[in-house]
N, C-alpha and C positions, 0 to 999 in steps of 0.2 A: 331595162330598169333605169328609172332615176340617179345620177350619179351627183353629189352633193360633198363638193369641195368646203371642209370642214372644220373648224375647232371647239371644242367643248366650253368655253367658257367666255367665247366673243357673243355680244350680246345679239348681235345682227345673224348669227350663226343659230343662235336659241329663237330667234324670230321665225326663220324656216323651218327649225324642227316641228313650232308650234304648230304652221300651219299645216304640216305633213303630219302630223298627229290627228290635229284637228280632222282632217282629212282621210286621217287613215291609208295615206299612199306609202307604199314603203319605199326608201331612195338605200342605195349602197353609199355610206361614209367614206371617203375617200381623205381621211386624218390632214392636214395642214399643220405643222409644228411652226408655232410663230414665235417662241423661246430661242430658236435654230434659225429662224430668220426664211423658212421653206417657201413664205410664199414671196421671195422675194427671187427664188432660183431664176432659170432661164425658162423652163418648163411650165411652171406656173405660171409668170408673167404675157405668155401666150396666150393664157385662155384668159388672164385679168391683170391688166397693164397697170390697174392703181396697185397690184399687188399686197388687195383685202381680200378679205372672207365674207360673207360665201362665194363661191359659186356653184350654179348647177348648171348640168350637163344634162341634156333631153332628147337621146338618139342623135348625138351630134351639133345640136343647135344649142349656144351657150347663154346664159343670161346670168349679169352680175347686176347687184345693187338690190339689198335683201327686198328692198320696198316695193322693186318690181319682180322680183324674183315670188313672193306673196301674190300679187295680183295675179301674173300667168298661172301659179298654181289654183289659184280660185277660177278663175275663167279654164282651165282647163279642164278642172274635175269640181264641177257646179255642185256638188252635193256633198257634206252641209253648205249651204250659202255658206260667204263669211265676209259678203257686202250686203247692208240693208236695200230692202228693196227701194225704200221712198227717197227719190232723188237728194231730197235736205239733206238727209242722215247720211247718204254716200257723201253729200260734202264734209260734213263734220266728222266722219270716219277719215276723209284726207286731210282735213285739215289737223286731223291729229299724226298722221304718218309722217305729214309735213313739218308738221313739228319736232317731231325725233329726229326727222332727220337733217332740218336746218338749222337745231337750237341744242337739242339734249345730244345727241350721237358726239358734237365737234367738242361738247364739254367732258361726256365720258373720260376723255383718255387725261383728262388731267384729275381725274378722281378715280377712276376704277382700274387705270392701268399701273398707279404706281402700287396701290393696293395689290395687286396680281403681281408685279413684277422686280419692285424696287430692293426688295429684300435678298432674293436671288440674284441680281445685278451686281449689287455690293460687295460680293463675294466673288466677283470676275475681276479682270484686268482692269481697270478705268481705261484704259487708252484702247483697247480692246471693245469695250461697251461703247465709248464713244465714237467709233468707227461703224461699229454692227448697227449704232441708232443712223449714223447720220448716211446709211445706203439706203435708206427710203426715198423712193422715188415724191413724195411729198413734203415738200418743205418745213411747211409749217407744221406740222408732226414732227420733222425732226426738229426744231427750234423747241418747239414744246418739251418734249421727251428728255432732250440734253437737259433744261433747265432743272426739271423736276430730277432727273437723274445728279445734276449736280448740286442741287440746291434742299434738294427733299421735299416733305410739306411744307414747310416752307415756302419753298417757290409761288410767285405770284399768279404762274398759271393753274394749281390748287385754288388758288384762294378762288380765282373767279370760275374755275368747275365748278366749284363746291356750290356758290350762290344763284349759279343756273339750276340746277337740282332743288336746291331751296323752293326757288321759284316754279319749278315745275309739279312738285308736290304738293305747293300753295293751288297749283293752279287743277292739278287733278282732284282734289280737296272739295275745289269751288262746283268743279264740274259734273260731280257726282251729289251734289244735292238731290235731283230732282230725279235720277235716274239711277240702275246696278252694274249699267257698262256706258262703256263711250261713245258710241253711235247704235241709235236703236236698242231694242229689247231684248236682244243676245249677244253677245259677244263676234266681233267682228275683226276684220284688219284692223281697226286699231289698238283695242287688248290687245292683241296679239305683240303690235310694235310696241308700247306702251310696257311689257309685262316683263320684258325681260332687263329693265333699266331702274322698274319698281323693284323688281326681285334685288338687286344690286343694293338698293333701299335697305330692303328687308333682312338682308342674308348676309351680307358681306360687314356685319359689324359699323353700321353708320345707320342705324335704324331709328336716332334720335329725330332725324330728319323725318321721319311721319309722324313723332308727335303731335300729340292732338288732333291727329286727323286720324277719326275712328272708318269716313265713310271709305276713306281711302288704303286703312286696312280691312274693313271687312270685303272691297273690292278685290287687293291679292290675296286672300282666304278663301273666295269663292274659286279664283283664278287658277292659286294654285291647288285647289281640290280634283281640277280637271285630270283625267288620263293622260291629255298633252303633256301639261306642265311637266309629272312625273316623267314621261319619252325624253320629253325636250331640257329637263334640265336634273334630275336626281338619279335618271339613269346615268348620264353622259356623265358627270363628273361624281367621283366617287365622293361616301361622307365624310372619312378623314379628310377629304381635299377639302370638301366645302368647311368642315370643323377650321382647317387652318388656314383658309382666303379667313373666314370669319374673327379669326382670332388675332390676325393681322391686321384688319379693317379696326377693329377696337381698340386695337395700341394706337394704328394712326390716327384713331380720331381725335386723340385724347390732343395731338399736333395741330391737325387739320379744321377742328372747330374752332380755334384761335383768327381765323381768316371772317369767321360771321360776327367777330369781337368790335371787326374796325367798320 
């Protein structure tokens, strides 16, 4: 079986689930506690040296980087597709992965991580948290993280998550005019990537952010109506948890939308 290095609420983590849903493959969860700092152990760093999530594990052959993690799953288990067939639409399905993952993914952690994180933090040592940030083997993560840890919503690395997101649900907005998904006439890799960053949108209490953009709520309505989405994301995190990420996100916004002011 599948073995899938995992966290419940990391959105590249909800990205795999979807497609294992989607799929109907079932993988054994092997938990990642990234609160505790686990994947940064000695153990874990073996199988994934940036010391993210996910990884999976496939009879011993290991593959990290959700985006490719996705693709070996579709090319492994072809049935549903979930790349369109007509060359174009594979481009525009990467062009959308490529997008998450060179635009939206580096903005996330300065919007959804202090959402998730910042409030528990507070409540630890400061000299303490500031040591546990700054063992990432990625720099700019830690630079990031400290700021926002020291500085709050505030911090200017919010402010420019925030206006990436802006922009990307401007830009999902635009792209759904003419179509119900983002490459081709079903749902493909990139929903998939794409769903779990709108979900963030929609759930985590900053859902001002798809104002006025009806195409691109009734595209996560459709989205998450799917079996997936339930697998991948209402299973995995229980509803009081999702009630109080959401109830967090709403007091921060009330901070955080101060940054789309200037």
């Amino acid at each position: 079986m599948l073995q899938l290095y995992d966290a419940a609420v990391s959105p590249c983590c909800i990205k795999v689930r979807l497609c294992l849903g989607e799929k109907g493959v079932p993988a054994e969860s092997v938990p990642v506690n990234l609160g505790t700092k686990a994947n940064l152990e000695p153990d874990y760093l073996a199988l994934n040296p940036k010391g993210v999530v996910p990884t999976l594990v496939d009879d011993g052959t290991v593959i990290v980087e959700s985006t490719l993690i996705n693709e070996y799953l579709d090319d492994k288990y072809p049935s549903p597709p979930l790349k369109p067939d007509a060359p174009a639409a594979r481009v525009e399905m990467r062009k959308w992965t490529k997008f998450i993952d060179e635009e939206l993914h580096p903005a996330n952690g300065a919007v959804a991580w202090p959402i998730l994180s910042l409030d528990r933090l507070r409540q630890q040592d400061p000299d303490q948290v500031r040591a546990n940030l700054a063992r990432h083997p990625d720099p700019k993560r830690v630079a990031r993280q400290l700021q926002i840890f020291d500085q709050g919503y505030a911090a200017p690395e919010v402010g420019a998550g925030l206006k990436v997101f802006v922009a990307a649900t401007e830009k999902w907005e635009t792209a759904l005019a003419d179509r119900e998904y983002f490459a081709g006439d079903a749902p493909s890799l990139a929903d998939l990537a794409i769903l779990p960053y709108a979900n963030e949108v929609m759930t985590f209490g900053i859902d001002a952010l798809a104002d006025g953009k009806p195409r691109l709520r009734a595209w996560f309505d459709r989205m998450a109506a799917r079996p997936s989405y339930r697998e991948a994301v209402l299973d995995a995190v229980a509803e009081p948890q999702r009630d109080a990420i959401r109830a967090r996100g709403a007091a921060a916004w009330e901070e955080m939308r101060q940054h789309l002011a200037s």
